[in-house]
C-alpha positions as CSV (number, residue, x, y, z in Angstrom):
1,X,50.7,28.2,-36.3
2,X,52.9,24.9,-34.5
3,X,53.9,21.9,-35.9
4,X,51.6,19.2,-37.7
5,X,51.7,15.9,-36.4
6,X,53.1,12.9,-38.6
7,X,53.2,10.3,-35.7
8,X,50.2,8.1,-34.3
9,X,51.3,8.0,-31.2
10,X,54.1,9.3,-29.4
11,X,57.5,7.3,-28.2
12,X,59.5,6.2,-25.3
13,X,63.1,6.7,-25.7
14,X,66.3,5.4,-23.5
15,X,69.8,7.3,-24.2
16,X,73.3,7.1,-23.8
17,X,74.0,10.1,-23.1
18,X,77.8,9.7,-22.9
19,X,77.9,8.0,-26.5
20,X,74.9,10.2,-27.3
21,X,73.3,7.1,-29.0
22,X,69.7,5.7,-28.5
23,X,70.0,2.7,-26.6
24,X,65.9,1.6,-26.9
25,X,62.8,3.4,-28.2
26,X,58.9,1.8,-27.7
27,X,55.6,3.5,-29.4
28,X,53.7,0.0,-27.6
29,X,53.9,0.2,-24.0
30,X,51.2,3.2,-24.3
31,X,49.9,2.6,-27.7
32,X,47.5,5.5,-27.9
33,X,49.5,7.9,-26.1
34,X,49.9,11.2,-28.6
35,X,52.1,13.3,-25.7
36,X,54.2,12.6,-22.7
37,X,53.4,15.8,-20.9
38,X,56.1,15.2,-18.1
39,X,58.3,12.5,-16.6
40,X,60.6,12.7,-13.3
41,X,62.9,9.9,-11.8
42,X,61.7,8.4,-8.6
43,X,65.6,6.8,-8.2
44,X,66.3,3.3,-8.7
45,X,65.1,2.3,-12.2
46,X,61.9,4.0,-12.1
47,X,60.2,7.4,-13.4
48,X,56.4,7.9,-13.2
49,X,54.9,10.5,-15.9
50,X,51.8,11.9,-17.2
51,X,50.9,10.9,-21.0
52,X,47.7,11.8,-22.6
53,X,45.3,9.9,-24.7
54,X,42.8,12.0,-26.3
55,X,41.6,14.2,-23.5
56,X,42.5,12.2,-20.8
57,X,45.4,12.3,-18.6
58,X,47.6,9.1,-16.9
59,X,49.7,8.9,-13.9
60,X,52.2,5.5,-15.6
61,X,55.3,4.4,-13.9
62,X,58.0,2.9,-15.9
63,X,60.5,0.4,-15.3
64,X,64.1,1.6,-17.1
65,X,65.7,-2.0,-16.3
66,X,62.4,-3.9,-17.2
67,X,61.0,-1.3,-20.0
68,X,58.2,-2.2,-18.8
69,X,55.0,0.1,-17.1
70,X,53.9,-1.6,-14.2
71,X,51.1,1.0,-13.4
72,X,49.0,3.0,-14.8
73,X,46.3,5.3,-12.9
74,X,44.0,7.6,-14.6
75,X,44.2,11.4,-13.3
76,X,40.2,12.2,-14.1
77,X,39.4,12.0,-10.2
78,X,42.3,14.7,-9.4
79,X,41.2,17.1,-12.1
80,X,42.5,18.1,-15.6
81,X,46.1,18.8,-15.7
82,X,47.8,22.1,-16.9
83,X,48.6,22.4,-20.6
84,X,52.0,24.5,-21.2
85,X,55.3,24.9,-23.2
86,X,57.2,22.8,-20.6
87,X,54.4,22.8,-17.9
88,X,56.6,21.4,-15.2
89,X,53.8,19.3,-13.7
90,X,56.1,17.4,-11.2
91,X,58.0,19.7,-7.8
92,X,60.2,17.2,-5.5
93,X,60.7,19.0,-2.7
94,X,63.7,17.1,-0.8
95,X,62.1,13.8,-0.8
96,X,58.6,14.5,-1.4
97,X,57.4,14.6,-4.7
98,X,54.2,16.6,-5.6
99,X,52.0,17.1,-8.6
100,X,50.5,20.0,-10.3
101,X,46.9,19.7,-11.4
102,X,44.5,22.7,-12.5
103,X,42.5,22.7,-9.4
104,X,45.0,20.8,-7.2
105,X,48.3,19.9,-5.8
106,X,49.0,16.0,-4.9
107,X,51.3,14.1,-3.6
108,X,53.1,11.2,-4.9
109,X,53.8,8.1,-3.5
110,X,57.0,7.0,-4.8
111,X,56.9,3.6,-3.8
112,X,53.0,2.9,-5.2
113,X,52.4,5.8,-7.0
114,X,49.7,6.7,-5.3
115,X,48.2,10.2,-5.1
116,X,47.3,12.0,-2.1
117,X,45.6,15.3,-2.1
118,X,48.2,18.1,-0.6
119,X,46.3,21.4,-1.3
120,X,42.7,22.1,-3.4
121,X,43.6,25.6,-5.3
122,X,42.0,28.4,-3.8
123,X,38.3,29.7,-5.3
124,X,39.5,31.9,-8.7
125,X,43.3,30.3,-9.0
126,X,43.9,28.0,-11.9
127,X,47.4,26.4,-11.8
128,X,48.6,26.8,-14.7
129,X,52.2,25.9,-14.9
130,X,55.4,26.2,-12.9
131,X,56.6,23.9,-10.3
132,X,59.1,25.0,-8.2
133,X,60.3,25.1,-4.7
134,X,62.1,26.5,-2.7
135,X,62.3,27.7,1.2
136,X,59.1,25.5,2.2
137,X,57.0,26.6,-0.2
138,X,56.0,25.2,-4.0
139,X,55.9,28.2,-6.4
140,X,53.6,27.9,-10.2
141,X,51.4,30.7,-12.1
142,X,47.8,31.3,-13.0
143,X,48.5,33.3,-15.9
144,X,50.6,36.1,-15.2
145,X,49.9,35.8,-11.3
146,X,53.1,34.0,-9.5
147,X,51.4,32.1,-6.9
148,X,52.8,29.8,-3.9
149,X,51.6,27.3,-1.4
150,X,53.2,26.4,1.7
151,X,54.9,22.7,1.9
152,X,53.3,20.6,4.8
153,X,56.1,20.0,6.9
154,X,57.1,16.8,8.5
């Protein structure tokens, strides 16, 4: 079952949400991307995401103002990343901002976009999806197992 796939590569789009109008739409800053897995604002102009290109996966950062991507980092070091309907891949937690890989949880830099590691997954858990938190903890699943890990705190 799903959908078949007319496009080469997938798109960038900017809204109006107000006039409900497309204000600006790319398929060339990441020409060979086929799927923007996630995106989340860092404030300012700027949202960082995760796009995949084959079987890889990229960190990018992209400019709103500029529609530009300054940065691009490939996540191969960090592990592969979790593949769901709506995987939720990035958690802020008040200013922190942390994200879901299969076998870990980083941080992100906001500023650089750097990744720091936050917590390996225990032996046996694979994090499958989910991202939330709430009362000092970040919440996802490994299958049908609800699982949570306790926010360093500051």
């Amino acid at each position: 079952m799903g959908g078949e796939s007319r496009a080469k590569c997938a798109s960038l789009f900017l809204f109006d949400p107000s006039s409900k109008t497309v204000l600006w739409k790319s398929d060339e800053l990441l020409p060979a991307v086929h799927t923007y897995l996630d995106m989340i604002s860092l404030g300012g102009n700027r949202v960082a995401g995760v796009a995949a290109i084959g079987e890889k996966k990229f960190l990018f950062l992209f400019d709103r103002e500029q529609r530009k991507i300054p940065r691009v980092k490939e996540l191969s070091d960090w592990g592969e990343c979790p593949w769901a309907q709506g995987p939720r891949l990035f958690v802020r937690s008040g200013s922190d901002i942390f994200l879901l890989l299969k076998k870990a949880i980083v941080k992100v830099n906001p500023e650089t976009v750097e990744l720091d590691l936050a917590a390996a997954a225990p032996d046996g858990v694979t994090i499958g999806n989910g991202g939330a938190a709430a009362d000092g903890y970040l919440y996802f699943s490994d299958g049908a197992r609800l699982c949570r890990f306790r926010l360093p705190s500051k």
